[in-house]
N, C-alpha and C positions, 0 to 999 in steps of 0.2 A: 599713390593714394587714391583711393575711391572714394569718389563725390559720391554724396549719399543728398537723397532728396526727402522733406517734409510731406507725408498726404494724414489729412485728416480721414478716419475708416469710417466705416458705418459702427462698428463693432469694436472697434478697439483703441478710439479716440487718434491722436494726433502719432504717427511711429515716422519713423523714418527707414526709408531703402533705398539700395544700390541699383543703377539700372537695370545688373546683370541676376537681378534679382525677378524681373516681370516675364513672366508667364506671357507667350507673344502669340496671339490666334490670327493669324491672317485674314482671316474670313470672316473674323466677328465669332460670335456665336449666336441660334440660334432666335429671330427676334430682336437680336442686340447686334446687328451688325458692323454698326458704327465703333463697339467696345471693341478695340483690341488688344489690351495691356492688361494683368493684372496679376493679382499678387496672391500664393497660396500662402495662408495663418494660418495655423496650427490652433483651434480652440483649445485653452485649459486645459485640464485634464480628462482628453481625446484620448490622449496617447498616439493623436499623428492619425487616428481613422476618422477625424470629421475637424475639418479644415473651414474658413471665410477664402473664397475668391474676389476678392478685393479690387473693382476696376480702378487704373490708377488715370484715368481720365473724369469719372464721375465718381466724387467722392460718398456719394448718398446710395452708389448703387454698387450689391454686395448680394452674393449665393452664400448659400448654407450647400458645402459638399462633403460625400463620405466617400469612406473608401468600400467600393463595392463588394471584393473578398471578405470584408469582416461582418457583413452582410449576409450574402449571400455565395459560404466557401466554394463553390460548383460554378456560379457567372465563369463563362469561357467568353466572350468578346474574341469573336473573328475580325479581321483585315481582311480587307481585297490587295492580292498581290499591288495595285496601284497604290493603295493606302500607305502598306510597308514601304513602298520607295521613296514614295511623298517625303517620309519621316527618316528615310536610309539607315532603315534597319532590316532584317533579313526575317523577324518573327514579333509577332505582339508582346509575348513575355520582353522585351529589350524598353518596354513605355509603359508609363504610369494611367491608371484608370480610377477618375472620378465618377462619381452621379451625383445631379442636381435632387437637393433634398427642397420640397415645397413646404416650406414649417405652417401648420394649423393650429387652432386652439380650438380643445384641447391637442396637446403634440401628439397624442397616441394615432391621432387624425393626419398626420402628415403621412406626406408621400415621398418616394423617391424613384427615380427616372431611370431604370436600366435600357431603354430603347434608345437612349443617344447618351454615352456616355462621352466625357468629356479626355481626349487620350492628351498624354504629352512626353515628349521626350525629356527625360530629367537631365539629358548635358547637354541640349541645344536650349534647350525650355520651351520649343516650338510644343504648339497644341493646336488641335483642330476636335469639334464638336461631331461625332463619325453615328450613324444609324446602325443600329442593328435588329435587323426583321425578327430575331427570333423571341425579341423582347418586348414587353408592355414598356406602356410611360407609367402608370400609374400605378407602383406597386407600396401599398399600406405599411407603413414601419413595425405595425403587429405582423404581420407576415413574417416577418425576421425574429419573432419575440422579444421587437423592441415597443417600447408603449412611455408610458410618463419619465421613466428611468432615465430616457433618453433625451431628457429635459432641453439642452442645447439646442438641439433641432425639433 
């Protein structure tokens, strides 16, 4: 039986999860060094493309992330061969890719981050925050012909 643990979210009141549940960055992320545990949630009806990264050390602190393909279908995310071994996988298609969305008011005014996307392996759960030069950080959610619609974030 799996022990399941209490955290109170920023976003979705009190839930419970399994260890084998937390998203584990080694390194922190980017600013948040100290953060290395968290939890991907699934926003309402997303349908799975805009997710709460949930640290399960600070319960007040919590990312709004999308899935960057539904976004932006063309984002390619290169690895450095070192990257892919890091993760012991052989090609980037094999790991999941987030972007930190910066929510504004009004939302049309948010941003989201494709120059450090957040990668993770979905059967180790290992993740690490990786740069990629050929990206902006601050790309406009109208960009995407997303704008109020996109309310959540």
């Amino acid at each position: 039986m799996t022990e399941t643990i209490k955290l109170q979210t920023k976003y979705f009141g009190e839930i419970e999860y399994a260890d084998k549940d937390v998203v584990r960055f080694p390194d922190g992320l980017f600013g948040f060094e100290e953060e290395r545990g968290f939890l991907l949630l699934p926003f309402d009806g997303s349908g799975g493309g805009m997710l709460c990264l949930q640290s399960v050390q600070t319960p007040a602190l919590a990312f709004v992330v999308l899935d960057p393909f539904t976004l932006k279908p063309d984002y390619a995310p290169e690895l450095e061969r070192g990257e892919l071994k890091a993760f012991g996988v052989k090609e980037a298609g094999e790991l999941g890719f987030y972007v930190l969305c910066a929510v504004k008011n009004p939302v049309s005014e948010s941003t989201v981050n494709l120059k450090c996307p957040l990668v993770v392996h979905p059967e180790t759960r290992e993740a690490r925050q990786i740069i990629m030069e050929r990206y902006e950080m601050r790309h406009p959610l109208a960009e995407f012909g997303r704008g109020e619609e996109a309310a959540p974030c």
